[in-house]
C-alpha positions, 0 to 999 in steps of 0.5 A, a space after each residue: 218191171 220198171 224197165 218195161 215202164 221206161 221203154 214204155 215211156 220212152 215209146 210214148 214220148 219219142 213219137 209224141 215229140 216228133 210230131 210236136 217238133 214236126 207240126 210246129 215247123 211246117 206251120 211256122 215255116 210254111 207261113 214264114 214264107 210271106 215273110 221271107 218273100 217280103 224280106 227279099 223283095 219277092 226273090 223266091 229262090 233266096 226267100 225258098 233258100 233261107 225258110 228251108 235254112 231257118 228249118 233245118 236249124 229249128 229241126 236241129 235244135 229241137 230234135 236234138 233238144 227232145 232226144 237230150 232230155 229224154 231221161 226218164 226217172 221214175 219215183 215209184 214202179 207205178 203207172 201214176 209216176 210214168 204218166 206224172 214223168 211224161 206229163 213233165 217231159 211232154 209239157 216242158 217241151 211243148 214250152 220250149 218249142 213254144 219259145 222257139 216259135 216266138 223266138 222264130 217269129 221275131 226273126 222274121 219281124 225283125 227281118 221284115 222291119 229290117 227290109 221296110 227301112 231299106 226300101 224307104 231309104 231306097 226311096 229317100 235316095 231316088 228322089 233324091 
């Protein structure tokens, strides 16, 4: 009986991280694209280039995230334990996607910060 409990759970989980992983990349990565624009001075094909890259890591990291912790260890045989487990793996990996997000973001900041400076050091030197 236990193990129809696991599969069960593992059948709630795994959909339900794929969605998470999906939903939070193509909403940062959809909107990361400004940012990647700004960063390369408007070049779409290097800006297009690097997002799909950055999206491919995120999708790397955190699929192999979730499928990592997938282990499911019931306390009890009962549905209370399976629903307490999941609540734990689900909560923890939306945290952990969450800091993927802002680690994400700080990336694309910093690159924007990064590209503002060179175009004023740009500007510096032509008038020059």
């Amino acid at each position: 009986m236990e193990t129809s409990k696991i599969l069960t759970g593992y059948a709630i989980y795994l959909p339900l991280a794929l969605a998470l992983t999906f939903f939070v990349s193509r909403t940062l990565f959809r909107n990361g694209k400004i940012f990647m624009l700004d960063i390369f001075k408007g070049r779409e094909d290097i800006a297009n280039a690097t997002n799909r890259l950055f999206e491919t890591g995120f999708y790397l990291l955190n699929l192999g995230f979730a499928l990592m912790i997938l282990r499911l260890d019931l306390s009890s045989n009962s549905y209370q334990s399976l629903v307490e487990a999941l609540s734990y793996k689900i909560g923890g990996f939306s945290i952990y996607l969450g800091l993927m997000l802002f680690f994400n973001l700080y990336f694309f900041f910093r690159g924007k910060r990064k590209a503002k400076e060179n175009r004023t050091e740009e500007r510096i030197v032509f008038k020059a």
